[in-house]
N, C-alpha and C positions, 0 to 999 in steps of 0.2 A: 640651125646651121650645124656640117655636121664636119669634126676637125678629124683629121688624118695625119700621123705621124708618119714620117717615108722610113722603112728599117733601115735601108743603108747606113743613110746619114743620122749621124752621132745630133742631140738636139742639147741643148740648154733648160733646165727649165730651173726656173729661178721666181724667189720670192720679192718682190720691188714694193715697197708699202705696205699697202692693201692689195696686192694684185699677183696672182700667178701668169707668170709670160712665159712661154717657149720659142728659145731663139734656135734654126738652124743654123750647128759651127760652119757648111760649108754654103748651103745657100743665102744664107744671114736674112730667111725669115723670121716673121716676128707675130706672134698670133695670141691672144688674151685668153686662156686655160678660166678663168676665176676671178671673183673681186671677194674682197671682205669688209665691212665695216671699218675693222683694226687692222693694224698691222697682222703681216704674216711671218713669223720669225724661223720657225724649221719645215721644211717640207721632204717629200722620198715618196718612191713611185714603186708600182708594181708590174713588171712588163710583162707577167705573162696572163693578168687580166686588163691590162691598161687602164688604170686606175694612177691616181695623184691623192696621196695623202698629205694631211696638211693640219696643223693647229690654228683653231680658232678662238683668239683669247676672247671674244665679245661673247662666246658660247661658253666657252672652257669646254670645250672638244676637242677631238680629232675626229676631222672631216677628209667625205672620199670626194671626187672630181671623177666621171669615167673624161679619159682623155680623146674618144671616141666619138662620145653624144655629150658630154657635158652635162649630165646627169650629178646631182650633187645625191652626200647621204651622212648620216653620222655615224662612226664605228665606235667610238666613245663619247659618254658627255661625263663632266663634271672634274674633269682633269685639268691641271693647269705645267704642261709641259714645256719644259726646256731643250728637249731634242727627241724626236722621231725616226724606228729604224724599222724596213721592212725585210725579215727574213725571208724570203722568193724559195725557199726552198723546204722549210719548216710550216711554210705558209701561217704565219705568225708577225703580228708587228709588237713592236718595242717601242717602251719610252721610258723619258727620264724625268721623276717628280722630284725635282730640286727644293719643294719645301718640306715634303716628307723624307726624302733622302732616300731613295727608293728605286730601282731596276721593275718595270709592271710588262705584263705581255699579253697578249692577247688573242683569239684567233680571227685571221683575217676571212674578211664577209662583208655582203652589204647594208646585213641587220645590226642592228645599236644591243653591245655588248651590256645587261647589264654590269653593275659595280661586285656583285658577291661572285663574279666570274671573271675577275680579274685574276691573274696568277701574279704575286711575288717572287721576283727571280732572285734579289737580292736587295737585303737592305740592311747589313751590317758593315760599318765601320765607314757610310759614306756620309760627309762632311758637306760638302758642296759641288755634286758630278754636273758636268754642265754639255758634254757633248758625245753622243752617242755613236760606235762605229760596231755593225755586224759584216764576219766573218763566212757565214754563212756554210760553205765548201769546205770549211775548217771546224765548224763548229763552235768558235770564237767569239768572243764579242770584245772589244774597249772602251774602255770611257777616261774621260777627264776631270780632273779637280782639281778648282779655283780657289780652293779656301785657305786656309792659313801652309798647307804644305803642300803647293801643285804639283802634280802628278799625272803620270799617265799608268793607267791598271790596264788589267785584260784577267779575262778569265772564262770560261767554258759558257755555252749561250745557256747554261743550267744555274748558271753561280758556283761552279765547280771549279777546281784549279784553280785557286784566284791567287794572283801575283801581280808586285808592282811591276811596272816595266820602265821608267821613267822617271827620274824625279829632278835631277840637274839642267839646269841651260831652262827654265820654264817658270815663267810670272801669271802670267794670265792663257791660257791653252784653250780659245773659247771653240773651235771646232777639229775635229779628226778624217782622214781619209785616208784611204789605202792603193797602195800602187799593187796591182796583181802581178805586173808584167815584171816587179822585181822584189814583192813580197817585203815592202817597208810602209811604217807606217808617220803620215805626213800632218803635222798641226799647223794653227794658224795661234800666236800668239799677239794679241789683243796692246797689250802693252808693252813688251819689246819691239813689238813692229814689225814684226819677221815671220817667215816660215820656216819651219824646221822639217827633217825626215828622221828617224829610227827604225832598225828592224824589226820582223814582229817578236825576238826576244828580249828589246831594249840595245843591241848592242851598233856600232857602227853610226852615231849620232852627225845630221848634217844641219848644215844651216841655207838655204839661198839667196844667195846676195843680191837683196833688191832695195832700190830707194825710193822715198815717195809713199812708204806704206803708212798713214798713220794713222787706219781703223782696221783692219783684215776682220773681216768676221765670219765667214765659210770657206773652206777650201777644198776641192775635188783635182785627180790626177786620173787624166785618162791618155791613152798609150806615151808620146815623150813628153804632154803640156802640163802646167799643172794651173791651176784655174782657181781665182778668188773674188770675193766684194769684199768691197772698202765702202762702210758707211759714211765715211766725212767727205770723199770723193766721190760720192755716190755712182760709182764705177763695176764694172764686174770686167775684171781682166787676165792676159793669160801670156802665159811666157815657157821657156825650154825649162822644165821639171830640174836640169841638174846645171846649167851654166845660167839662167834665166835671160838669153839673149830673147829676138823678138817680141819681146814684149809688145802686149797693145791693145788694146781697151777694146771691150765684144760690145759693151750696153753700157749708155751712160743716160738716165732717166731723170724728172724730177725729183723722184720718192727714195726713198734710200734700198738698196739691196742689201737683201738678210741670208736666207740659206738656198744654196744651188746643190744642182745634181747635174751631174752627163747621164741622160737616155741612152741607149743604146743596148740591144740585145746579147751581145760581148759581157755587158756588166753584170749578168745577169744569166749564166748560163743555164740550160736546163740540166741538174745534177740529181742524180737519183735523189728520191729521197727515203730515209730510215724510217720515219715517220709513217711511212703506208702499210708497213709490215707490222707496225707496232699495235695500232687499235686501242689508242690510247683512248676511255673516255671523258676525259674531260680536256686537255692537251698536250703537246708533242711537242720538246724543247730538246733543240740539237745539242750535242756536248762532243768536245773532242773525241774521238776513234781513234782506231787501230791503221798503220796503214794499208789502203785499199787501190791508190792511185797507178797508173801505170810506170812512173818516173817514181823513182829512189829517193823517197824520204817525203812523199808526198801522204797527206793524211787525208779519209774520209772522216766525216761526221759520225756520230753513233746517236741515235736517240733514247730517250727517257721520259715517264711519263710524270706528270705533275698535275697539284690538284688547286683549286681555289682556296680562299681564305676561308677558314672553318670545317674545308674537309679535310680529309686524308687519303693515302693512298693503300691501297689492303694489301694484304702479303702477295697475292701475283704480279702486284708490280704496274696491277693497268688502269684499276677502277679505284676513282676517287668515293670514298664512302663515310656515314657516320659513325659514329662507336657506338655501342652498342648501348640500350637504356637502360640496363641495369648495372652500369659500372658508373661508379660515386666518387667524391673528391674527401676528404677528410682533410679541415683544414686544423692545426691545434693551434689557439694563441692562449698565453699565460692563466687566461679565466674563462672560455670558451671553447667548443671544438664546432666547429660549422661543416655542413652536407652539400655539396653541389653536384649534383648529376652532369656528367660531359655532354650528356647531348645537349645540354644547354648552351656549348659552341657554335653551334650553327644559328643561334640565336640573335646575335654579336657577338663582334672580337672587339679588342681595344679598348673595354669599357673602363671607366671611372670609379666605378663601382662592384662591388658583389654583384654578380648576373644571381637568377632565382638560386634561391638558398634556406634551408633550413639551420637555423642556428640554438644549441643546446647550453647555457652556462652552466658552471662549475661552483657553485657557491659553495665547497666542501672545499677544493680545488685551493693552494695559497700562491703557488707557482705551477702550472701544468711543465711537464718541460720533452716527455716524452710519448707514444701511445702505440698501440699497434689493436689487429682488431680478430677475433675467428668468426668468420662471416656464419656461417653454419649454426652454429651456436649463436650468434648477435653477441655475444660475448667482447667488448672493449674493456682492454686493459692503458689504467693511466698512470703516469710516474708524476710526482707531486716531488718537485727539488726542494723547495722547501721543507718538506714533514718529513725527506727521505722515505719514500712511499710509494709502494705500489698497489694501486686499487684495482678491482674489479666491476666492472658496471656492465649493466643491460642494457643494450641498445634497441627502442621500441622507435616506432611511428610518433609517441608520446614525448621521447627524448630519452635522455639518459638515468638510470636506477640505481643507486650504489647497489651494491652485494656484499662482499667483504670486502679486505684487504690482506691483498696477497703478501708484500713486501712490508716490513715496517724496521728500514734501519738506525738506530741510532745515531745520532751527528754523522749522518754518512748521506750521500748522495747517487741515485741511479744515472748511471750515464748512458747506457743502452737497454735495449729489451727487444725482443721478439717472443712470438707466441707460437709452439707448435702446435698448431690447428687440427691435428691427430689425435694426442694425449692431452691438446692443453697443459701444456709443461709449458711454463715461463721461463727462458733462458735469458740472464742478464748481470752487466758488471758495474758495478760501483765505482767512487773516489777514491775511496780506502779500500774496496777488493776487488781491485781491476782485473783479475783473474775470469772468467765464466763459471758463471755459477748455472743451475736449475734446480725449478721450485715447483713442486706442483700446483696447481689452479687455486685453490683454496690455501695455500702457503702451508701444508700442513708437514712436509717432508723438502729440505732439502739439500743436496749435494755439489760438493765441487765439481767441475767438470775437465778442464784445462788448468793447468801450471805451468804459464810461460813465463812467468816475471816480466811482464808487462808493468808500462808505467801508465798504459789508460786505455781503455776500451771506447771509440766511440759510436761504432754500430755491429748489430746484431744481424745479418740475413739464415734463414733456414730454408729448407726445400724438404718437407717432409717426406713425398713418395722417395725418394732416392737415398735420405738417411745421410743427407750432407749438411752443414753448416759454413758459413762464412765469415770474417767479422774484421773490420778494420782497425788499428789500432796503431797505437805509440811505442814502437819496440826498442831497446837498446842492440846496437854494432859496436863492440869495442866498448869505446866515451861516447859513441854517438846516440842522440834519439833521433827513431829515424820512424815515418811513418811508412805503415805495412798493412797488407792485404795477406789474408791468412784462412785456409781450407782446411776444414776436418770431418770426421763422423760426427754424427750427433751423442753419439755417446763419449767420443773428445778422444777416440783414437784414432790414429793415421795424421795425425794433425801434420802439416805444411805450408812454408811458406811461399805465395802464388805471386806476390809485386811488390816493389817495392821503390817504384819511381815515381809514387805520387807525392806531392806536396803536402795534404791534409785530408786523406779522403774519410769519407763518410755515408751517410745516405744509402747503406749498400743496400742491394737487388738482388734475387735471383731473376730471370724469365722462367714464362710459365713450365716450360718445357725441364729447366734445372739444367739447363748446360751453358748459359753464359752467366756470365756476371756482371752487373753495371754498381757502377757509385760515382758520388759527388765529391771531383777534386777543388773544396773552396777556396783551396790558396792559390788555385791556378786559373778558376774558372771556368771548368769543363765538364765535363761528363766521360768518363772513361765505360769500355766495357773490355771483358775477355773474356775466352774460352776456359774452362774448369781444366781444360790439360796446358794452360798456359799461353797459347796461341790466338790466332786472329784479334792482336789488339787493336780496338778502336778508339776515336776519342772524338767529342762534339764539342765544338765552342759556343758555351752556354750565353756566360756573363760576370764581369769583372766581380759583381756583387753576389756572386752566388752562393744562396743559406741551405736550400733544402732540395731534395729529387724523391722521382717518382714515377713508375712505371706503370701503364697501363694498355696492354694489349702490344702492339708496336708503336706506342707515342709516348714522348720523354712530355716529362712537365715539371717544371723547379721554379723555386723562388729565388725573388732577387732584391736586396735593399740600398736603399739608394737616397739618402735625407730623409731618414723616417716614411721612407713610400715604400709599401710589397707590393711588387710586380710577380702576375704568377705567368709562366710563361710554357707553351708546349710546342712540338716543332714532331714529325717523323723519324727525323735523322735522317733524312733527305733533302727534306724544303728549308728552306730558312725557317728561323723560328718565328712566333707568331706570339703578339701580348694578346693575352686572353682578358685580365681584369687587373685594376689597382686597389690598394685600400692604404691606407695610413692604421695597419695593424700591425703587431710584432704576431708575425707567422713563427712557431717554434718549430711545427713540423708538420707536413702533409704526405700521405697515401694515398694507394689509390686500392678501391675494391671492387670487385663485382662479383654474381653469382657465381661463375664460372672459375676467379682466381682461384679457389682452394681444393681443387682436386687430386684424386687421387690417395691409393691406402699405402700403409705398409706393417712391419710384423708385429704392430704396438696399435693396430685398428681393430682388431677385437678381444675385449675382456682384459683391455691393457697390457696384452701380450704375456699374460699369466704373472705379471707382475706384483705384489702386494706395495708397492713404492711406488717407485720412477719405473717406466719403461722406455728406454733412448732406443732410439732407430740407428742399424748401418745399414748400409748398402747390403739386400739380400737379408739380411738379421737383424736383431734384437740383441739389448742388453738392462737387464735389471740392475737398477740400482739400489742402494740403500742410504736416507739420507742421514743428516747431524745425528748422533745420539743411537743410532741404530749399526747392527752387522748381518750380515748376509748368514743364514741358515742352513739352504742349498743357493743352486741358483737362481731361484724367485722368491724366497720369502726371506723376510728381515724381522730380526728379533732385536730389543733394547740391549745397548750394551749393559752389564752387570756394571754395579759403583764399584768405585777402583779405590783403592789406598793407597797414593799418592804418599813416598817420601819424604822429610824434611828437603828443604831445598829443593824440591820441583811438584808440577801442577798436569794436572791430566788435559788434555785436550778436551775440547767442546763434545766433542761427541762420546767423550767416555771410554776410546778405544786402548789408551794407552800413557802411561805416566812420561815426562819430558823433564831434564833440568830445566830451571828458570832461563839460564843463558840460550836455552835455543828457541827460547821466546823474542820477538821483534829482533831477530838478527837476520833478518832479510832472503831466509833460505825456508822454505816450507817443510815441516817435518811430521806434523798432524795429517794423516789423512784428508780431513775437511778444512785443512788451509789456516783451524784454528789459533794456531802461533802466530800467526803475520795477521792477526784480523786484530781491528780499533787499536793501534801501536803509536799512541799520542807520544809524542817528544819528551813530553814532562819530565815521567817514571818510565822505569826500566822494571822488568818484573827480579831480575837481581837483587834489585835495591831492594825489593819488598822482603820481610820476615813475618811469621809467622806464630801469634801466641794458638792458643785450644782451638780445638776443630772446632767445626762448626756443627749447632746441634745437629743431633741424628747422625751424626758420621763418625768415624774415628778416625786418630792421625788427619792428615791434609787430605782429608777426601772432597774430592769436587763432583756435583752432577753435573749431567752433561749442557743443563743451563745455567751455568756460570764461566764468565771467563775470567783471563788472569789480571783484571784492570783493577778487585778487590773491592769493585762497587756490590751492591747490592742486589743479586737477583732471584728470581721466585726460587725458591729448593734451598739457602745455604746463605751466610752470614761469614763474612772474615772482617778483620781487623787488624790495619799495619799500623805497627811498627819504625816511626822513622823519629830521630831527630828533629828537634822542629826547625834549627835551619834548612835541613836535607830536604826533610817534605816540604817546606816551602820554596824550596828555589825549584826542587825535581817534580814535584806532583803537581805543587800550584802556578809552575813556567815561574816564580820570581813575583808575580801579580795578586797574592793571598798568600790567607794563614791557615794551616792544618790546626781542623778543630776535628773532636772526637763528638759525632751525634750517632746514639745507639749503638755503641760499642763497633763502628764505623769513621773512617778517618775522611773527613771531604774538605772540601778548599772554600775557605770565605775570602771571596773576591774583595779586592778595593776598588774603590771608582773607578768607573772609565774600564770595568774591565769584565765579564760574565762566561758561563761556560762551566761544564763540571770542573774541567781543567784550569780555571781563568785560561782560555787558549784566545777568547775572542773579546779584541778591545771594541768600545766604543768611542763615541764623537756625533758633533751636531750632524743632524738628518741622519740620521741613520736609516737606512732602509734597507733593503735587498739584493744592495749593493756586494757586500761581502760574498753571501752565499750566490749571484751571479759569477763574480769575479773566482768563484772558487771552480764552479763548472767548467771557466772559458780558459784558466789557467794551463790546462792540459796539452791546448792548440795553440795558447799565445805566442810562443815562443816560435812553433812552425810557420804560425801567420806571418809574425814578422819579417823571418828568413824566404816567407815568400814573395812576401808586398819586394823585399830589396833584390831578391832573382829575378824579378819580372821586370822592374825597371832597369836592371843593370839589361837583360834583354831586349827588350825595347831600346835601351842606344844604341845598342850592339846591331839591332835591325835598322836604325833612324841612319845607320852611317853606311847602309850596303845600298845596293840599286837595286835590288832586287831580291825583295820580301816576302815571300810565301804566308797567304791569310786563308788559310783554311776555317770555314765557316761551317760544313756540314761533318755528319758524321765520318771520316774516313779512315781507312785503314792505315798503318802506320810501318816505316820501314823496319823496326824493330821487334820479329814477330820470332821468340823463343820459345823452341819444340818440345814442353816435357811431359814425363809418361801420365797415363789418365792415371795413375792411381796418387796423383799430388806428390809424386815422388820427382821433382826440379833438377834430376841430376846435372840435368847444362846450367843452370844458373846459379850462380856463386855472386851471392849478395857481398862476399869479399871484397870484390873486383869491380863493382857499380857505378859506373861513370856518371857523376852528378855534379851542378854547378854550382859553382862556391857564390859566395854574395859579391865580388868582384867581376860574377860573369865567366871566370875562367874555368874550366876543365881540370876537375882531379881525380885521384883515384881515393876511395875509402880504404 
């Protein structure tokens, strides 16, 4: 038998039980579409193939009906949907997986969609969505939520735009529909018993005063009616949309009615579509537009392309694709560093586990905490927090190789590093010389770089061809510490500051190309990026838990901890993000590398740019450096500085360049060339305090070489011997916790219990472990974290008490987009003047 819908007349078609029926509103027939085993709880139609889409919980599908011949088919199986929508114009259907918390789409067909071709349109920050409404003409979509704070959202049919619309006058909201003819949109609430309407921006809220409701479960408006079922009445009825006179019952069955629709080719207009011009291949999701309409303030659609779960979309914008197989994951935890190639994405997402993996331990290793890598070379460099140390290892097929070690500082700690993959120059800053430093490969030379008076460095980015540097850190305003985003030469001139509104950033980036810049804001949860002249800021909402970031081609990838679980997570900055793997590891930090990351020369890529040292890259040039202990000749070569005779009452600097009073030692102003004064300036002793009896062999008067500092300990070259009181040295040298004993014509501290350290600086107590030296690293950001975890909440009420909430989930651009010159010269921005919010939530000026 073969059924016919007449276009005139407007039809019903509604779900009763197990059973789809089409009632005509005017002729009030009545003809059986479908049966199902189960019930049928949402159904929606496609007019311009005439098809009935419909969920089949006995299948866990979505199922097609032609409403034609009756033709059945499947378009999905293994889903278990809460509401179903069809885009008529995108040609695309929608639904809602209320156990995963998920927006999924799909393209409409008669063939059965696999699962790795489903598209994620959204799934962050939904709780309990239960009824699904497209926009189509607009490019819109809305949904509902039943869970602990009902609501009504709406946002771009891409996941774009997303904002609350809704959140007052609403208990239970279990369906949505939209009136066209006055552009409001109309629910059905389940336990207040009532229908409501609002506009499509939330505003103008109505209620219809009806009695007798006491299940509403579907509601639709078409031209002045508006049309609902009532399960406990098992009724489907219809009354005037805005005074609800006429009232009166269309179908009253045994079985219960669940979701209706009005047919009719009105619902449904034929609207160009953006989607045909586009050539999307994998598929075409409408999103708000520009307007195009003939009437003032009307909006067309704009389309966009998107990919499945485990592809991605390439720089044109249209093909979904894999990455490429020779870019690697670097993952570091405390005693390991693990390999995972990306193309293993397409392998699974979501997993439990590590996907395939090569894993290298570290049994030299006591804390790993940092690493960076020169692909070229296979060259990996590790920071050990523990031994204050930075090694050098080879990277084989075999695994990892010590070589030397580059860094080895005393009770000091690496906080950042990067590697210029040019010169192999290690640039990086300490606990105690938070300043930038670089070091060449083998550690055998090296130099200050930077003197900002910085209270901590926590990352390093370079971009060798261009001869730029980046680095985030903890700067002082005034009284204030404020974290900062800061651009310079690699040789550490033109230096600038480029941001200064993030929370805690870290994780910094270059792209390949050296003109934007990304990093991980962890107090905020995001991923920022920006242009190198200040402009086109971005920002992605990562995750509340976010530890680490990482760039690879155009796909972000960061971790996130959450009850001892790393989630490693990657997204385009388009799609929602996507969980890749979990493990119950402490991930300290991950990169990404491939053949291709490290290209590119410049004036320090052949013969070290005639260098006998350092040679640092600028933009267009070169600069030679000379490190500790050495002076410049001409301008490439470096000669030892000559031993200095040093004064009563002052000490030469590390490198030998020049004698200092004691007082301009540890007073907080650098006066050493290589920063020597302000370096290991423990609390105890003052180099004041210190005197001095007979040189030290081999020298005369207070001569120092250039390896000794003024702390009077012991180092290779020279011998001193202070001079203190034994209360003085014990309260100033030993902190108060030991007694100054003289071993080898040497004054040192004998610790008493409970106490160790040259200085007694470090107490003990039961369990001791790694505790301290953790707590010493994280001390830099604690204070930031804090002041963020309390802006965020104070934010969050601040948003719990507005109606409308702006949840930006993908990368976007930001209203805040300040123009300054490419040469890192900020003149518009006066970090003076920085409107940032207090932990009250309010608004002040610095």
């Amino acid at each position: 038998m073969v059924y016919f819908v007449c276009v005139d007349e407007a039809h019903l078609l509604a779900s009763v039980q197990n059973e789809l029926l089409v009632l005509g509103l005017h002729s009030s027939s009545l003809s059986l579409l479908s049966t199902s085993q189960t019930p049928v709880f949402c159904v929606d139609y496609d007019w311009r193939d005439q098809r009935v889409y419909w969920v089949s919980l006995e299948e866990e599908s979505i199922k097609w009906t032609s409403i034609n011949t009756k033709d059945t088919g499947t378009l999905v199986k293994g889903v278990k949907s809460d509401s179903i929508a069809v885009d008529w114009v995108g040609r695309n259907l929608y639904w809602l997986d209320g156990l995963a918390s998920q927006i999924l789409a799909v393209r409409l067909g008669t063939s059965t969609v696999k699962s790795q071709n489903y598209v994620v349109v959204l799934d962050e920050d939904l709780e309990q969505p239960r009824s699904l409404l497209l926009l189509p003409h607009k490019g819109l979509m809305y949904w509902s939520e039943v869970g602990s704070d009902p609501q009504i959202e709406r946002s771009g049919m891409d996941g774009s735009e997303r904002k609350v619309v809704l959140t007052r006058g609403l208990s239970w909201p279990v369906s949505l529909a939209v009136d066209t003819l006055t552009d409001r949109i109309y629910w059905a609430d389940e336990k207040l018993q009532c229908i409501g309407s609002v506009s499509l921006e939330g505003h103008n809220v109505r209620l219809l005063q009806l009695t007798e409701m006491p299940s509403p479960f579907s509601v639709m408006v078409f031209n002045d009616m508006v049309y609902w079922s009532d399960t406990k009445r098992r009724t489907i009825q219809v009354s005037h949309k805005n005074t609800g006179k006429n009232r009166k019952v269309l179908l009253k069955r045994p079985g219960q009615p669940f979701g209706i629709r009005i047919m009719h080719p009105i619902r449904q207009t034929n609207v160009p579509s953006p989607c045909e011009k586009l050539q999307c291949s994998h598929i075409c999701l409408l999103a708000p537009g520009l307007s195009t309409g003939p009437r003032a303030g009307s909006t067309g659609p704009k389309a966009v392309c998107r990919c499945a779960a485990g592809l991605l979309l390439a720089g044109d914008g249209l093909t979904c694709s894999t990455l490429v197989d020779t870019t690697f994951l670097l993952l570091l935890s405390p005693t390991a560093v693990t390999q995972i190639y990306l193309s293993t994405i397409h392998n699974g997402v979501g997993l439990k586990r590590l996907p395939e993996h090569h894993i290298w331990s570290l049994p030299w290793a006591h804390q790993a905490s940092g690493l960076d890598l020169a692909v070229q070379e296979r060259n990996l460099y590790l920071a050990d927090a523990a031994q204050g140390s930075v090694d050098l290892l080879k990277l084989s097929s075999s695994g990892l190789t010590p070589v030397s070690r580059v860094l080895n500082l005393q009770d000091d700690t690496v906080m950042a590093l990067a590697v210029d993959w040019v010169t192999l120059n290690l640039y990086w800053s300490s606990r105690k010389q938070p300043d930038l430093h670089v070091t060449t490969t083998r550690g055998q030379h090296t130099a200050p770089l930077l003197q900002l008076g910085l209270q901590g460095t926590t990352s390093i980015a370079l971009h060798p061809p261009s001869g730029r540097l980046c680095f985030t850190a903890l700067g002082q305003l005034n009284v204030r510490s404020l974290p900062q985003v800061d651009c310079a030469f690699m040789d550490g001139r033109s230096q600038k500051l480029l941001w200064r509104k993030a929370v805690m950033p870290t994780s910094l980036l270059f792209s390949n190309k050296g003109t934007r810049l990304y990093w991980a804001d962890i107090g905020a949860g995001v991923i920022d990026s920006i242009l190198l002249d200040g402009s086109g800021y971005k920002q992605f909402k990562a995750d509340p838990g976010l530890m680490s970031f990482t760039l690879a081609e155009n796909v972000l990838l960061w971790s996130s901890l959450d009850k001892d679980v790393t989630r490693i997570w990657f997204s385009d900055g388009f799609q929602p993000k996507q969980l890749w793997f979990e493990v119950n590891t402490n991930v300290v930090a991950l990169r990404v590398y491939s053949k291709t990351s490290q290209k590119g020369t410049n004036s320090c890529s052949e013969r070290n740019g005639g260098c006998s040292q350092l040679c640092l890259a600028y933009p267009g040039g070169r600069s030679c450096r000379c490190g500790r202990g050495y002076q410049p000749v001409d301008t490439k070569m470096c000669s030892p500085f000559p031993p200095l005779q040093c004064p009563e009452g002052s000490r030469a600097c590390s490198d030998g360049s020049r004698c200092l009073p004691l007082t301009k030692f540890c007073n907080h102003q650098t006066d050493c060339l290589d920063h020597s004064d302000e370096i290991k300036c423990w609390s105890g002793v003052k180099p004041q305090d210190v005197s001095h009896s007979k040189p030290s062999p081999g020298h005369a008067g207070n001569t120092v070489p250039p390896n000794q500092d003024w702390s009077g300990r012991t180092t290779p070259g020279g011998v001193e011997v202070q001079k203190l009181d034994s209360e003085s040295c014990d309260a100033q040298q030993c902190n108060g916790h030991g007694k100054c004993v003289a071993r080898g014509g040497e004054t040192t501290c004998q610790c008493v219990l409970g106490y160790h350290g040259v200085f007694c600086e470090e107490g003990e107590g039961p369990g001791v472990s790694n505790a301290p030296l953790t707590l010493g690293i994280l001390s830099l950001i604690g204070g930031v974290l804090i002041a963020a975890v309390i802006i965020r909440k104070s934010r969050a009420r601040a948003a719990a008490r507005g109606q409308s909430t702006d949840k930006e989930t993908l990368m976007t651009n930001m209203d805040e987009q300040t123009v300054y010159a490419v040469s890192f010269n900020n003149d518009l921005y006066d970090p003076d003047q920085e409107l940032i919010s207090s932990a009250d939530g309010t608004s002040q000026h610095l």
